[in-house]
N, C-alpha and C positions, 0 to 999 in steps of 0.2 A: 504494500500500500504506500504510495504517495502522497506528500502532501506539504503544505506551506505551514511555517509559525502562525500563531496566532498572534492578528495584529488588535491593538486597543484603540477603537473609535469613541471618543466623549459618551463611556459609561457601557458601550456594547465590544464585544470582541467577537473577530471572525475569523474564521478560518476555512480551509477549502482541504480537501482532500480526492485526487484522484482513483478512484474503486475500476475493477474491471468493468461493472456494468452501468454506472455511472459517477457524473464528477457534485460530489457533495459540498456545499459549502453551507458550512454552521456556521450561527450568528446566537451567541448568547446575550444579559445583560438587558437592559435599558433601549430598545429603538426608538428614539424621537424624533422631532423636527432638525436637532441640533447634529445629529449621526445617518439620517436617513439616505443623505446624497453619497455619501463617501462608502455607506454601505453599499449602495444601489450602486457605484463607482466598481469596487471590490466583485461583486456577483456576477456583475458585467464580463467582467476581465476570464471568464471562468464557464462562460456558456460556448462552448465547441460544438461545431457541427457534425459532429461524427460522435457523440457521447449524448445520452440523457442527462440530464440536469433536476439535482435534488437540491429546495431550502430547506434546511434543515433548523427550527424557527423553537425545538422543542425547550429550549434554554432560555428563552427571552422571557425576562420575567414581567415586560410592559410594552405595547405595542399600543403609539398614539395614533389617533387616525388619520394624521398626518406620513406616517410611516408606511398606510395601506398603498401609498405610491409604488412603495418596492416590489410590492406583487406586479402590479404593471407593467412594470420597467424587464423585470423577468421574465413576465410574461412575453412581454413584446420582441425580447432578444432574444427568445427560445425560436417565437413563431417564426421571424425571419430567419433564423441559423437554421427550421425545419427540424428542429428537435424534442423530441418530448419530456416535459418536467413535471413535476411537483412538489410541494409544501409540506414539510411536517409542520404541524403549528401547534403551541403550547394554550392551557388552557386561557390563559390572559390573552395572548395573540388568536384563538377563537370565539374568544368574548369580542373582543374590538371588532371583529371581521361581521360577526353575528349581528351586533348594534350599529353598526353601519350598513347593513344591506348587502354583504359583500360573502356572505357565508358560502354559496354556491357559486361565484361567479369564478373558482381558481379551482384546480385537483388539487386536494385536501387529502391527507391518508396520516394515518394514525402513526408510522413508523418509520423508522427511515430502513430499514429488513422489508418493512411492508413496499417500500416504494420499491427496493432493488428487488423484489418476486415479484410485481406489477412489469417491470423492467423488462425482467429474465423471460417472462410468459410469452411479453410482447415479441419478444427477440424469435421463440420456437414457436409463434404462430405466424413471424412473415418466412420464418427458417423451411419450413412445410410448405408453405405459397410457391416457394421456388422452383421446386421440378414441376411443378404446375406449367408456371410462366415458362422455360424451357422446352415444355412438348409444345406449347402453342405457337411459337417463336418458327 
């Protein structure tokens, strides 16, 4: 396993780790208005096009709703790179999400285990598609 130090944002720390079936970056601590750019900076730096992309949010112990930008921002660099991601989010970061409207609008998964079997599934079900795509070719 690979991976960067963890670096200290005004109250939150992040860190990324490259996995076989996807590239993880934690963020524990405090995300507010004051840390949310530099986070969303850091997450950015870390969505590759050839790797799934997990936030891994289970650490944060306060997510202002000012912060729900970062799922966006995530969002938005997975969809252009063509990759698929999701959020572990702690219970404070599902509160916020919940109280703002925002509870459904991102894949949510309870784990960051649960995200890499989500991952792995998706991988042997276009793995199978293949000799499909092949005879028809």
């Amino acid at each position: 396993m690979y991976g960067n130090e963890a670096i200290d944002c005004d109250g939150a720390q992040i860190r990324a780790v490259c996995r076989q079936l996807a590239t993880v970056v934690t963020v524990t601590g405090d995300v507010n208005d004051t840390n949310v750019d530099h986070i969303s900076a850091y997450a950015r730096r870390f969505v590759l096009s050839e790797k799934p992309f997990v936030l891994d949010l289970t650490g944060v112990n306060s997510l202002s709703p000012e912060s729900i930008s970062l799922l966006y921002t995530v969002d938005e660099h997975c969809r252009n790179a063509g990759v698929e991601w999701t959020v572990v989010a702690s219970q404070p970061a599902n509160r916020t999400l919940r109280l703002f409207g925002e509870g459904d609008t991102f894949p949510i998964v309870g784990s960051v285990a649960e995200a890499l079997h989500d991952f792995a599934d998706s991988i042997c079900a276009r793995r199978r598609l293949l000799p499909l795509l092949t005879k028809t070719a």
